[in-house]
C-alpha positions in Angstrom: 0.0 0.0 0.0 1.2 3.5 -0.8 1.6 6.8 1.3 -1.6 8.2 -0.9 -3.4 5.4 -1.1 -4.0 5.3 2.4 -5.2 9.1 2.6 -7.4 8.2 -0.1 -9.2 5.8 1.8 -12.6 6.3 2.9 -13.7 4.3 5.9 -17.2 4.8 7.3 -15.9 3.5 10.5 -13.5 5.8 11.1 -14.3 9.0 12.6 -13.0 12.3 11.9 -9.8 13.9 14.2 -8.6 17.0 14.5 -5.4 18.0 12.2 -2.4 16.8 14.5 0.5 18.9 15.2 3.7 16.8 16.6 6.3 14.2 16.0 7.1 10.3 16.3 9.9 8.3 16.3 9.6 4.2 15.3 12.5 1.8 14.9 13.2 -0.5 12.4 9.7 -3.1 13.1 7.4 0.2 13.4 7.3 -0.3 17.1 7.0 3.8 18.5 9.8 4.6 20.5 8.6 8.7 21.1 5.7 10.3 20.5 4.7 14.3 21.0 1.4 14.1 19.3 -2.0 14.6 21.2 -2.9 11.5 23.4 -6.1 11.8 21.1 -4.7 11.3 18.2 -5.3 7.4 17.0 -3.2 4.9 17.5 -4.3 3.2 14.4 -3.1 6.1 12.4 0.0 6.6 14.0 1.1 2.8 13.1 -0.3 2.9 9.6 1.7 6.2 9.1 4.8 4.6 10.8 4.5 1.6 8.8 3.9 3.0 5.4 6.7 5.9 6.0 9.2 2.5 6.5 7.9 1.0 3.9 8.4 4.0 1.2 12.5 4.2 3.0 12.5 0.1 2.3 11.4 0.4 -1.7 13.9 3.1 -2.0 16.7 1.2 -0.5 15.9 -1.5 -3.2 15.7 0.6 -5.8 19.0 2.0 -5.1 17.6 5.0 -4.3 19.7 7.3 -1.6 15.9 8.6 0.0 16.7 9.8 3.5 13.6 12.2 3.9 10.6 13.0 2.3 7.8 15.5 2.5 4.0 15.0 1.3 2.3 18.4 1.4 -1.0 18.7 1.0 -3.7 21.7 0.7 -4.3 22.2 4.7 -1.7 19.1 6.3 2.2 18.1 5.6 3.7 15.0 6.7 7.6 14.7 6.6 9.7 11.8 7.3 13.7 11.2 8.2 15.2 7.9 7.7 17.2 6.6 11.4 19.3 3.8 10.4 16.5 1.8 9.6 14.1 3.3 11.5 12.2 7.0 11.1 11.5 10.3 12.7 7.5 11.2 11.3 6.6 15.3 11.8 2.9 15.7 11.5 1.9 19.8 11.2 -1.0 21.3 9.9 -0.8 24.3 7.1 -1.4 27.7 8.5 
């Protein structure tokens, strides 16, 4: 599953949140290690997040692709990701 694939999802069961402003950090197996976000904020969404950010480090490795960060920016939201030795640093911030 791609990074856009799962913001294009539309889930009836899953219920609308607030635009989240903070950080995580996950090692290697997706397992979060820090986390500044809201204690609101889904966990769900965290680990899907998490686990699609390793994934999109993983196809680039095999690729041959040197990807160490990336940024999706979208009309009102921005997600950007640093690759940690295997692992990731995920900043979350809403557009002002």
């Amino acid at each position: 599953m791609g990074i856009l694939d799962f913001f294009g999802r539309k889930n009836a069961s899953q219920k609308l949140v607030p635009l989240p402003k903070g950080s995580f950090t996950i090692d290697r197996t997706g397992r979060v290690l820090t986390t500044t976000l809201p204690r609101n904020f889904p966990k769900e969404l965290i680990d899907e997040i998490g686990s699609t950010s390793l994934q999109v480090f993983k196809n680039a490795q095999k690729a041959q692709i040197a990807l160490t960060q990336y940024t999706f920016a979208f009309a009102s939201f921005k997600i950007t990701a640093k690759e940690l030795r295997g692992g990731a640093i995920i900043f979350l911030s809403p557009k002002s």
